[in-house]
N, C-alpha and C positions, 0 to 999 in steps of 0.2 A: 210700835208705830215708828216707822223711819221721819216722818216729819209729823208736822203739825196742820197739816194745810189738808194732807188727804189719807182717808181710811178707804177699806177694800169697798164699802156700800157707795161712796162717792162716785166709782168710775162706774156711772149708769146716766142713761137719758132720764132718768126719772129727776121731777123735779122736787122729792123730799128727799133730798140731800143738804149739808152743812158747809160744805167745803167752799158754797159759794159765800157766804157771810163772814166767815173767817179771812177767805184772799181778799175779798172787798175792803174787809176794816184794813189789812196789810197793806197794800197799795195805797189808801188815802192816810194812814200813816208813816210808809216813806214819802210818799208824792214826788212821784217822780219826774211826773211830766205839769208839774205846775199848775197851772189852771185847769187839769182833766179832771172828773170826777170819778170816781170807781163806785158803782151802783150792783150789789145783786137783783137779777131779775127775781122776781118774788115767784112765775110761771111758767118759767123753762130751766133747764139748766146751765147759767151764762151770767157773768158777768160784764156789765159794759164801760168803758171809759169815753166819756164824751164831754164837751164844754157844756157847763150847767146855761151861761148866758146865751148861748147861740143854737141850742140842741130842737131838734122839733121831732115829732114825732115818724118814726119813718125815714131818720136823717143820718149820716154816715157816722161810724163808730169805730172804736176799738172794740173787740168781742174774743172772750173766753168761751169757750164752746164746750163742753162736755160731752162725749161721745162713749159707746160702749169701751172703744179699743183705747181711749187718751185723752187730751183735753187739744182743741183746735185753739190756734194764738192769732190774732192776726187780725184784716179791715173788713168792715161788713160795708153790704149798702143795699138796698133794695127796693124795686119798681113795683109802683102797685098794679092795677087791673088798667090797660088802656079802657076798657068797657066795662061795666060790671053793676048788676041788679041794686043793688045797695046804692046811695051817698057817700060819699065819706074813704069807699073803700079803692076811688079813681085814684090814678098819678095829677098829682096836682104843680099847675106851676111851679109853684115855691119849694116842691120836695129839692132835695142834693141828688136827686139822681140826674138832673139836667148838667149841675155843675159835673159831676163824675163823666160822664159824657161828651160833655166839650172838650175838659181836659185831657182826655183817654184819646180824642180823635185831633188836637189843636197846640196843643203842648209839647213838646220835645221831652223836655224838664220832667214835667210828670211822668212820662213813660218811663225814662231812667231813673224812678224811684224804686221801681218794680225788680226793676236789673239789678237795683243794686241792694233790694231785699233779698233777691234771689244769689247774690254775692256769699254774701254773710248764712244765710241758711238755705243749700239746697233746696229742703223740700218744699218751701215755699210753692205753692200752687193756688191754680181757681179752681175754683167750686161753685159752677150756678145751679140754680137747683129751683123748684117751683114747691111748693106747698101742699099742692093736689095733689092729693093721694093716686089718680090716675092720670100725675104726666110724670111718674115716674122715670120712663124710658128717654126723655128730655133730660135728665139731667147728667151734668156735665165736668169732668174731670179733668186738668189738662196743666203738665208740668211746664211745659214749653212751648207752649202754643203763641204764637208772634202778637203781638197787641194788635196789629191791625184787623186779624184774620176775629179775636175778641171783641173788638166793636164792631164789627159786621154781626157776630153770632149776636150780643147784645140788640143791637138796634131791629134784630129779624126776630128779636123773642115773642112767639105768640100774643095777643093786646087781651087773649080772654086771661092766661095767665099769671098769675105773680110771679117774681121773678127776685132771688136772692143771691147777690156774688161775695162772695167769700175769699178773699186772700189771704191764705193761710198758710200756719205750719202744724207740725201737731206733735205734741210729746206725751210718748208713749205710757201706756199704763203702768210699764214694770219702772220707767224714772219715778210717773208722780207717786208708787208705795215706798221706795226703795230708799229713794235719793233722799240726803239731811236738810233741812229747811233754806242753807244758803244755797246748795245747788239749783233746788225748785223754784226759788224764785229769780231767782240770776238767770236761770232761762226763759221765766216765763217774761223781766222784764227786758232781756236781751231782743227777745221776738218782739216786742211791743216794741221796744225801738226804730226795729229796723222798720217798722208800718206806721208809726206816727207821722211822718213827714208826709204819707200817702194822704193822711187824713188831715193834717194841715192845711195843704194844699187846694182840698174840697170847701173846707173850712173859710181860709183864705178869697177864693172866690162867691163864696156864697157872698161873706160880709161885702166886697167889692160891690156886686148886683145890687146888694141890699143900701149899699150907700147911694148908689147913683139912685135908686127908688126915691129913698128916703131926697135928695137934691131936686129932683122932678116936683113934688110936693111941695118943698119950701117956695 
């Protein structure tokens, strides 16, 4: 075993794998990014970094991805059902996906955070993608696609669909066997760098709204 972190069973969508409770304990014992938490999902295969005090369910993150071919690095965020049978399962006011939205169409700032992920790591890309096993053909891959041309695609996304974007990188299967435990993590914490400022910044606004809320009240 070239590191400690990942064995050949690990690079699979399955979610009895180990690899994620291991990088989880490793990340909140460097703690790199201070107030994030490093959580394994217990039900897919991913780990998440998010502020424990500000996190809601459905709310913007850092995410480890696990995929057949590598492991995906990078910011998640995702819009529920504008419609849908269920409670619970609507976009609700209070989600982060309004913040991500304003910012993505209102912000200068924010958009050059993206630029200058994609500075530092090429293959940084989106990834939208829906959940429904038949809207496969919707989903959506795209290196260089202009942000303005993304919040149109965003804002036109079907209201029956959910909807999940992904900014990512991804490093490869043959690093995470191969590679000694300081390379694998020196890259996977180099990608979280460069998309923490993304998630900051969603962050950052949320609290803003949530204060002016919480000032209306008083």
């Amino acid at each position: 075993m070239a590191n400690r972190f990942f064995e050949e069973e690990d690079i699979s969508t399955s979610a009895e794998t180990n690899w994620r409770v291991v990088l989880a304990e490793e990340l909140r014992r460097r703690n790199p990014f201070r107030d994030l938490h490093a959580a394994a999902v217990y039900s897919t295969p991913e780990v998440y970094l998010y502020h424990k005090e500000h996190f809601r369910p459905y709310g913007a993150k850092l995410v480890l991805q696990m995929e057949d071919t590598g492991l995906g690095v990078g910011f998640h965020i995702e819009r529920g059902y504008l419609w849908a049978a269920e409670a619970g399962w609507t976009l609700q006011p209070h989600w982060d996906w309004h913040h991500f939205l304003y910012l993505l169409g209102n912000d200068p700032g924010f958009v050059s955070l993206f630029k200058e992920a994609r500075a530092a790591f090429e293959s940084f890309s989106f990834w939208i993608r829906s959940g429904e096993s038949d809207a496969e053909a919707l989903s959506f891959h795209a290196t260089h696609l202009p942000l303005a041309a993304m919040l149109g695609l965003l804002n036109g996304w079907p209201g029956h669909l959910w909807c999940d974007v992904y900014f990512a990188t991804h490093l490869p299967r043959k690093l995470l066997l191969e590679a000694h435990d300081t390379e694998v993590i020196g890259q996977i914490l180099q990608a979280l760098q460069c998309v923490e400022p993304i998630y900051r910044a969603v962050l950052e606004r949320k609290q803003e709204i949530d204060a002016r809320i919480s000032s209306i009240g008083d």
